[in-house]
C-alpha positions in Angstrom: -29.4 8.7 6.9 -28.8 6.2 10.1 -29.0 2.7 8.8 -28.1 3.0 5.1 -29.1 -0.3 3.5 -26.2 -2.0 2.2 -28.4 -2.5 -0.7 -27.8 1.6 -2.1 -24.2 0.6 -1.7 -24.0 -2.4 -3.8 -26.3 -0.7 -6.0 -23.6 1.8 -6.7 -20.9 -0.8 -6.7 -22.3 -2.2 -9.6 -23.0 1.1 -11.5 -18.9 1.9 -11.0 -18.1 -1.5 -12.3 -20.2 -0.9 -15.0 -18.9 2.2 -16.1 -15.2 2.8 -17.8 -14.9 6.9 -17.5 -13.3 8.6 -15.0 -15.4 11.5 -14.7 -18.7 9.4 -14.8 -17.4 7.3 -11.8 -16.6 10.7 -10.1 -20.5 12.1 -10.4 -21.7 8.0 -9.5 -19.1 7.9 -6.3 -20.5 11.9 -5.7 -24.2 11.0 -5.6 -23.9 8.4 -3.3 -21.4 11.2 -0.8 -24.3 13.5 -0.7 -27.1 11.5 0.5 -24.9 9.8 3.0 -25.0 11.4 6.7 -21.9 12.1 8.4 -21.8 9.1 11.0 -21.3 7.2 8.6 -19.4 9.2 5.5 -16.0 7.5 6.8 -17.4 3.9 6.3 -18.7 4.4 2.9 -15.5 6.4 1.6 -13.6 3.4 3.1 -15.6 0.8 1.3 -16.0 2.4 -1.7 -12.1 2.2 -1.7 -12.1 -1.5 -1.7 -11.1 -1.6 1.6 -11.9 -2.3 5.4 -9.5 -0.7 6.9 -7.2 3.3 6.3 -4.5 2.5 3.4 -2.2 3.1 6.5 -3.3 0.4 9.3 -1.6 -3.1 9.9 -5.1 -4.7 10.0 -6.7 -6.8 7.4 -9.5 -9.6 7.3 -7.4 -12.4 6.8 -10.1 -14.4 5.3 -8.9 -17.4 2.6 -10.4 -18.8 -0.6 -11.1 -21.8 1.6 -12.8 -20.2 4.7 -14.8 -17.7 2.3 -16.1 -21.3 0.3 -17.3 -22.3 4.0 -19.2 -19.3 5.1 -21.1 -19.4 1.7 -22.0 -23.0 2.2 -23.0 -22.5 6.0 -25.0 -19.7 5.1 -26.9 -21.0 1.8 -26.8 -25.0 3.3 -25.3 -25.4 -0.6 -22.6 -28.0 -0.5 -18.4 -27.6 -0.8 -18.4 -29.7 -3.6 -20.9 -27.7 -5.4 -19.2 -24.6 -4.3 -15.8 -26.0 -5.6 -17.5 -26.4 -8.9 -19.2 -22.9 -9.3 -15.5 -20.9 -8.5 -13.9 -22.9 -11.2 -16.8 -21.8 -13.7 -17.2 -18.1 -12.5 -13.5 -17.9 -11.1 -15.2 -15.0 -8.6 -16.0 -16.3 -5.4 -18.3 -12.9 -5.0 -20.3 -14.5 -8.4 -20.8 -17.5 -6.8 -22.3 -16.1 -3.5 -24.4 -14.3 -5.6 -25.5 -17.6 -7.1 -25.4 -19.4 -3.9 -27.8 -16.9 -2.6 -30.3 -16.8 -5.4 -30.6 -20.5 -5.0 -30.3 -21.1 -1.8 -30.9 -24.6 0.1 -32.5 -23.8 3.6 -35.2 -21.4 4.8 -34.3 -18.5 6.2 -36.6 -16.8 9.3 -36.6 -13.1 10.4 -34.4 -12.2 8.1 -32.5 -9.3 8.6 -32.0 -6.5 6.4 -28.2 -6.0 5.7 -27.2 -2.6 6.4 -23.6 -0.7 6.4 -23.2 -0.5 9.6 -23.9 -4.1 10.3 -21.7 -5.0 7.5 -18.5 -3.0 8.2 -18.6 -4.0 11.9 -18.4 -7.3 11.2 -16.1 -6.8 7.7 -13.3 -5.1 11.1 -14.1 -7.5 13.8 -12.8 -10.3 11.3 -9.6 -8.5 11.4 -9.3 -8.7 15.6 -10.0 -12.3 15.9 -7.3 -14.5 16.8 -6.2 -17.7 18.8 -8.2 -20.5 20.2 -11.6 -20.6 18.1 -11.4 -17.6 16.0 -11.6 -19.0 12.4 -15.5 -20.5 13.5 -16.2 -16.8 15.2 -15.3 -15.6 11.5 -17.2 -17.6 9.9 -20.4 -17.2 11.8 -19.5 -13.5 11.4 -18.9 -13.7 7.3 -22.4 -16.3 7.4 -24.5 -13.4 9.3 -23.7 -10.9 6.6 -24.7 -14.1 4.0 -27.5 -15.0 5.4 -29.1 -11.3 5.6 -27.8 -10.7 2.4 -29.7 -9.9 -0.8 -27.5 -12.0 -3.9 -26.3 -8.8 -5.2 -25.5 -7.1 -1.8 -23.5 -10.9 -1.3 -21.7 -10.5 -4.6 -20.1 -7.1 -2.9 -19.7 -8.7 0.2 -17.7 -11.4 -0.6 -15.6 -9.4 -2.9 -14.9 -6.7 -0.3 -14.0 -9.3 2.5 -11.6 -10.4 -0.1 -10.1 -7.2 -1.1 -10.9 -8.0 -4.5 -14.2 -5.6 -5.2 -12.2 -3.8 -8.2 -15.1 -1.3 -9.0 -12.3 1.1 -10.6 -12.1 3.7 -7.5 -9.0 4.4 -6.4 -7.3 7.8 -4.8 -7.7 10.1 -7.3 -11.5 9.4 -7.7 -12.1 9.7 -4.4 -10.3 13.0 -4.3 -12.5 14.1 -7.1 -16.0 13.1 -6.0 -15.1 14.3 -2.6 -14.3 17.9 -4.1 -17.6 17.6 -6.0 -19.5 16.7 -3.4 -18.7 19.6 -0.9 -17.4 21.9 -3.7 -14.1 22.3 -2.5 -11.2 22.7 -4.9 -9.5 18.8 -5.5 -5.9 20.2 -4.3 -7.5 21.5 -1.0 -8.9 18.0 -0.7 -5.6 16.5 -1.5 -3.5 18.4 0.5 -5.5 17.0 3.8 -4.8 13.4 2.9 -1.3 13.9 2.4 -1.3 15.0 6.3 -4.1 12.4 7.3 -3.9 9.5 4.5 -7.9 8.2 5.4 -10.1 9.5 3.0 -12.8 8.5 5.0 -11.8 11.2 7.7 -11.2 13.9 4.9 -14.4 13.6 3.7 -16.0 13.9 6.8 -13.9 17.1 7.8 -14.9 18.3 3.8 -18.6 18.0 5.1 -18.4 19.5 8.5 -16.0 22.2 7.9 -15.8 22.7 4.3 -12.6 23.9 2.5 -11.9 25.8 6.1 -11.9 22.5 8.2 -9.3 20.6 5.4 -7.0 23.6 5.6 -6.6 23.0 9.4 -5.9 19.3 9.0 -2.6 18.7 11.2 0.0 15.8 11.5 -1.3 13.4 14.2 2.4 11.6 15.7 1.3 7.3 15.2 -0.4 7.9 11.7 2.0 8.6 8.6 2.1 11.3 6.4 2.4 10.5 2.4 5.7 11.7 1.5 7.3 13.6 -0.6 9.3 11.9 -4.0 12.1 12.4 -6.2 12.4 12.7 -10.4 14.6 10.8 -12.2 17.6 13.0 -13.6 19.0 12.4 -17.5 22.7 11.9 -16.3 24.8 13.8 -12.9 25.9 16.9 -15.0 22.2 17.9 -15.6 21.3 17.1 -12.2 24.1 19.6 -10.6 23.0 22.1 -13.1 19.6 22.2 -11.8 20.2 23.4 -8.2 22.1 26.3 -7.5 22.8 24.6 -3.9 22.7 20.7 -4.3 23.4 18.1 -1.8 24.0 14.9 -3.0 23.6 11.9 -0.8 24.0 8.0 -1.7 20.7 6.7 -2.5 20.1 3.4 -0.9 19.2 0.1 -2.2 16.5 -0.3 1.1 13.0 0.6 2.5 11.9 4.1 2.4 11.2 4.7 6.4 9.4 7.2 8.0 9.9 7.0 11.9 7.6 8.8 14.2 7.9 9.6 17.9 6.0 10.7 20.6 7.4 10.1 24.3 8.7 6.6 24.7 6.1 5.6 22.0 7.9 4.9 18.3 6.1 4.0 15.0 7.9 3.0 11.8 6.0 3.6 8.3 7.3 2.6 4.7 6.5 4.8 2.1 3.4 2.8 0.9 2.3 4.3 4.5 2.2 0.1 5.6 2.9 0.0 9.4 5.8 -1.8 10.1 6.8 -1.5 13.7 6.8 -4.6 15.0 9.0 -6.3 12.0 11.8 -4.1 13.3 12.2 -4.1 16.8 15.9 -3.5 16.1 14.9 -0.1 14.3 12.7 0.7 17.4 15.6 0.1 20.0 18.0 2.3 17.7 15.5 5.1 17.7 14.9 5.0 21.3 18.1 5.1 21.9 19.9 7.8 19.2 16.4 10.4 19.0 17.2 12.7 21.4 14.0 14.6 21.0 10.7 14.1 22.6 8.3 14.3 19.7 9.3 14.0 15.7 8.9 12.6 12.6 12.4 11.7 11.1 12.9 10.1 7.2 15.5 7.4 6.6 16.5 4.8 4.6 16.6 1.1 5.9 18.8 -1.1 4.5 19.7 -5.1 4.7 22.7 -6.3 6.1 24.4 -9.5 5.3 25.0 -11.0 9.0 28.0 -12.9 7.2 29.5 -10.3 4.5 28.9 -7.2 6.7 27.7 -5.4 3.5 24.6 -4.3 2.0 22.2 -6.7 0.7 20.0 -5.9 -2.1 16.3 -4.5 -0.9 14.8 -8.2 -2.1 16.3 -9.8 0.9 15.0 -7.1 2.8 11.3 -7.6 1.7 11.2 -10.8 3.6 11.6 -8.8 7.1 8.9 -6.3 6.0 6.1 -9.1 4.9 6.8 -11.1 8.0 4.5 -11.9 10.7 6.0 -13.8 12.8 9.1 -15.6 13.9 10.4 -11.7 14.2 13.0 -12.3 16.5 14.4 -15.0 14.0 14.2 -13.0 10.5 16.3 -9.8 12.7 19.3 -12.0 13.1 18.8 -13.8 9.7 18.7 -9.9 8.2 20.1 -7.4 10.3 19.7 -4.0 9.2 20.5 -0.4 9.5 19.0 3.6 9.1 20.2 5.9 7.3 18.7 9.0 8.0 18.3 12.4 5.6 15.4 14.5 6.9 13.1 15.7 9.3 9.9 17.2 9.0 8.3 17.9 12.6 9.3 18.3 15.7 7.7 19.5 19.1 4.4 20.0 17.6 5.9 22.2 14.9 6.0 21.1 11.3 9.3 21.7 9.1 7.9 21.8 5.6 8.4 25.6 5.0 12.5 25.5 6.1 14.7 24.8 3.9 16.6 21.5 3.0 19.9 23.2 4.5 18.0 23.9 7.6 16.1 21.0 8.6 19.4 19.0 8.1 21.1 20.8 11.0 17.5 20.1 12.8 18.4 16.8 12.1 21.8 16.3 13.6 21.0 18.1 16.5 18.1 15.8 17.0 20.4 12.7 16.7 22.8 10.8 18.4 24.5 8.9 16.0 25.5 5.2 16.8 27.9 3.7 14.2 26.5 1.1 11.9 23.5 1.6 13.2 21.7 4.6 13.4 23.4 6.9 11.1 23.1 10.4 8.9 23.0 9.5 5.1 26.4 9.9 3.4 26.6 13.2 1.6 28.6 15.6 -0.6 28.1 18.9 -0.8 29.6 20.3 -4.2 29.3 21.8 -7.4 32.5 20.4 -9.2 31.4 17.3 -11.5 34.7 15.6 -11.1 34.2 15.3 -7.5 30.6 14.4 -8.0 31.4 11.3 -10.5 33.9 10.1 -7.6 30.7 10.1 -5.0 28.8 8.7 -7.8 31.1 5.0 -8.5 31.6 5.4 -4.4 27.7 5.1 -3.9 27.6 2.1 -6.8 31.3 0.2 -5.5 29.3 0.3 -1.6 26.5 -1.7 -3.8 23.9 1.1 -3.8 21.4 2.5 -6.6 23.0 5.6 -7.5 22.9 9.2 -5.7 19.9 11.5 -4.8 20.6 15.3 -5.7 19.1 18.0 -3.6 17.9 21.6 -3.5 19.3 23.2 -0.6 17.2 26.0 -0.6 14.2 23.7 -1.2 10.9 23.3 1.5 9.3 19.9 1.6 6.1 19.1 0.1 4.3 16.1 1.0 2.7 13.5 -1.6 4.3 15.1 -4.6 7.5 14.8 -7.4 8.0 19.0 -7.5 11.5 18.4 -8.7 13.5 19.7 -5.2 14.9 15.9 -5.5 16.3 13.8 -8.6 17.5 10.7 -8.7 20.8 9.6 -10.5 21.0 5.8 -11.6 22.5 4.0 -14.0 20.7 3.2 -17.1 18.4 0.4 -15.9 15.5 1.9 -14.6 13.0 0.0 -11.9 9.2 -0.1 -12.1 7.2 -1.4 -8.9 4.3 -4.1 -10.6 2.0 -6.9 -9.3 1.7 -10.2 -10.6 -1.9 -10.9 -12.0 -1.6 -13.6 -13.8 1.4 -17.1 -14.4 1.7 -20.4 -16.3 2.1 -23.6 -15.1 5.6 -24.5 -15.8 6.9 -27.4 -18.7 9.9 -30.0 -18.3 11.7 -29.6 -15.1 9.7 -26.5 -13.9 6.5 -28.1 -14.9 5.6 -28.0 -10.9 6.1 -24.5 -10.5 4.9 -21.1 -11.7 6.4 -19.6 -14.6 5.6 -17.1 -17.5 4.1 -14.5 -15.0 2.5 -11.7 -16.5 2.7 -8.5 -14.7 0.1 -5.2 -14.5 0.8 -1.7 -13.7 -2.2 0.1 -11.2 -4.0 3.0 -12.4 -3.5 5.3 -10.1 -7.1 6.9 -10.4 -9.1 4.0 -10.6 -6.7 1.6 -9.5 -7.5 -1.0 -12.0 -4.5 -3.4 -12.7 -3.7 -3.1 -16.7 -1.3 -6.0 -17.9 2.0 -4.2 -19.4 4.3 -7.7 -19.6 5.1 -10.7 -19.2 8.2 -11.9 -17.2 10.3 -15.7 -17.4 13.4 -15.4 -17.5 16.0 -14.4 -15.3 15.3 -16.1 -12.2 17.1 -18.8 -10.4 15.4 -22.4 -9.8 15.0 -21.1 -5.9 13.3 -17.8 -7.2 11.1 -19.8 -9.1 9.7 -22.2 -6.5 9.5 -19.4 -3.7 7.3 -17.6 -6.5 5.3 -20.9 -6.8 4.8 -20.6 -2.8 3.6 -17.3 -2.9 1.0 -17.4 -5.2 -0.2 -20.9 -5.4 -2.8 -19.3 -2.6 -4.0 -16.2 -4.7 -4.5 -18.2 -7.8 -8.6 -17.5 -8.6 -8.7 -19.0 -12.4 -7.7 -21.8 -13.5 -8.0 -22.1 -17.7 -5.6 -25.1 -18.8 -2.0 -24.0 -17.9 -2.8 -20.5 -17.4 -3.9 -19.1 -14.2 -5.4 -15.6 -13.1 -3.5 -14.4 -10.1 -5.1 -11.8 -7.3 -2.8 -9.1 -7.0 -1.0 -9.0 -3.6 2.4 -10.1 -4.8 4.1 -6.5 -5.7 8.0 -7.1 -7.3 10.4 -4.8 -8.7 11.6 -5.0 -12.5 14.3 -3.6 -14.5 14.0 -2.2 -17.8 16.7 -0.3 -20.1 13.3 0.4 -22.5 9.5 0.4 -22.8 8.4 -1.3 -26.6 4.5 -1.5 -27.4 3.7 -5.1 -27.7 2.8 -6.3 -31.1 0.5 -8.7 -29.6 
């Protein structure tokens, strides 16, 4: 169907919402697949996703509470004020388009009807817009959708603009409804995104070429590949044991890196597949300079420097360079860094995922040239004597990293998946990645700043935040005001001194134990 109305999409938006089931969201997601045609299949998966853009690209909307508040009031002629006091009853800015909308102020001629073409057009363009005069192009672009809009169809609009549309559809029922859809088994389906991470592309290959087509989905050099993850080991000893031929290697307190190159062209991808090339020109100019290859995708470990010390600083510190935007040039002398590099898994248009560990290694070193301090193989042991083991071990913890990563030799690589060729050894304190959904306005001497935040784990299927804690202790006064920074512009409700946070902020915590709350 050319020119779906946006009006079958929202309808399914808010029958997701609605419904709490897994499966039930699969066959809702799955009826909406099959009447959709395949020009537009890739927009809809996208969407449906929460998103604008591939999990993978740099781009976002870059819209604001306060520029969202001003394309509703252009559009519906309702005023700020007003606006200001509807958000602070409904604490959903999509809610109070919807409102906005029903009781609009000014007369609106040839209206248009809102379709998903029209609406994801304008959803990326917002994304492209900068310098002189593009926050007003924005908004007139954000008011078009308004002003053709329907109040439900602005509800979704808004919310998706946002990135907060939260309709419980995440990876996994995607997967699913995609598999339903063109009957193709949900690993097939699966095993494509882990090569080419844009469901709305899989689902269009699923259509066109059925299980067949996904099978033949290749690495394409400039888009990243999900990778493949370790298991956490009980202690060293059991870890040795596993493998007849381990490899261990110091794992490092840093970013997860995978580098791709094709000619003189370089990408760098973290292992939430975020494109981070231009907040490390440094790591650029090393690859450039030590790949000796012409085209490859190589994995590593980035780690912080401490310009003064010389030593590793703890990933934290790092975060800043990754999240920044600008002043790059500044933040790479403020935190130097270096690569530590442990695998390789194309090269010259041939993937590596079927050699073993012990071979794509030496692929590795003959792809290299090391430069010292820079650009540099990850420091390993090969052995099967514990004693010498423990030594690597407290060498790897003295040299302030997390532990050691223990290796199957004789292993292949499989993308996207734990498969147990790779365990981690740490010491007791285990590390979870959460968001921050939700704070409380500080009392005494922190009564300025956020404090008491409460922090949600994401399903991965649905990817619906579920609270599992709240956090308060532990940080420094600094910690606490840069925390009061960061989120004092994703707060969306306010009740008293507690506050409902939209979850961008992602921070790691350590735990020795999980308890079950009593409250």
């Amino acid at each position: 169907m050319k020119g779906m109305r946006y009006s079958i999409l929202a309808d399914t938006y808010e029958e997701l919402e609605k419904e709490s089931g897994k499966l039930k969201k699969t066959d809702i997601l799955s009826e909406l697949l099959l009447k959709t045609s395949s020009e537009i299949l890739p927009q809809i998966v996208i969407l449906a996703s929460g998103k604008v853009f591939p999990a993978y690209s740099e781009l976002e909307t870059g819209v604001a509470t306060k520029m969202m508040m001003r394309a509703i009031a252009k559009a519906t002629g309702i005023s700020s004020k007003e606006i200001i006091k509807k958000f602070k009853e409904f604490g959903d800015l999509g809610s109070v388009a919807e409102d906005c909308i029903k009781h609009r102020k000014q007369k609106v001629f040839f209206k248009k009807t809102l379709t998903v073409e029209l609406a994801f057009k304008n959803m990326q363009k917002l994304a492209v817009l900068t310098g002189a005069g593009s926050q007003e192009k924005k908004l007139n672009l954000i008011a078009e959708l308004l002003v053709s809009a329907k109040p439900k169809e602005a509800r979704y609009t808004v919310r998706t603009i946002l990135e907060t549309l939260r309709i419980g559809v995440a990876e996994g029922i995607i997967r699913d409804a995609i598999a339903k859809t063109f009957n193709i088994d949900p690993e097939t389906v699966e095993n494509a995104w882990f090569l080419n991470p844009d469901y709305g592309e899989v689902a269009k290959i699923a259509k066109e070429g059925g299980e067949k087509g996904l099978k033949t989905v290749k690495i394409k050099l400039g888009k990243p590949i999900v990778i493949m993850l370790g298991e956490k080991a009980p202690n060293l000893k059991e870890a040795l044991k596993k493998y007849e031929h381990p490899i261990m290697e110091f794992k490092y307190d840093g970013m997860r890196t995978q580098l791709h190159k094709k000619g003189e062209k370089l990408w760098i991808f973290t292992r939430r597949l975020e494109n981070v090339t231009d907040q490390f020109p440094d790591i650029v100019k090393f690859a450039k300079e030590g790949i000796k290859v012409n085209e490859c995708i190589i994995e590593g470990e980035v780690i912080g420097i401490g310009p003064k010390t010389h030593e590793p600083i703890p990933f934290q510190k790092l975060s800043r360079r990754i999240q920044r935007k600008y002043d790059i040039g500044l933040m790479t002398k403020k935190i130097p860094v270096r690569i530590y590099l442990f695998d390789i898994v194309y090269l010259n248009g041939k993937t590596l995922f079927n050699e073993p560990y012990s071979k794509r290694r030496k692929i590795l070193k003959k792809s290299i040239k090391v430069i010292p301090k820079k650009f540099e193989m990850s420091k390993n042991l090969v052995t099967k004597d514990l004693k010498k083991a423990q030594k690597f071990y407290k060498e790897s913890l003295k040299e302030k990293q997390e532990g050691l990563m223990v290796k199957n030799l004789d292993a292949k690589y499989q993308p996207g998946r734990r498969v147990g060729y790779w365990l981690k050894v740490k010491p007791v304190m285990e590390t979870l990645e959460l968001v921050i959904v939700g704070a409380e306005w500080g009392k005494g001497k922190r009564s300025h700043w956020l404090s008491s935040f409460t922090i949600a784990c994401r399903d991965p299927d649905t990817g619906e935040y579920l609270p599992c804690g709240k956090i308060g202790t532990g940080l420094t006064d600094e910690q606490f005001q840069e925390f009061t920074k960061k989120l004092k512009g994703l707060i969306v409700k306010e009740k008293g001194i507690e506050l409902k946070i939209k979850p961008e902020v992602v921070i790691e915590v350590a735990y020795e134990e999980i308890q079950k709350s009593p409250t």
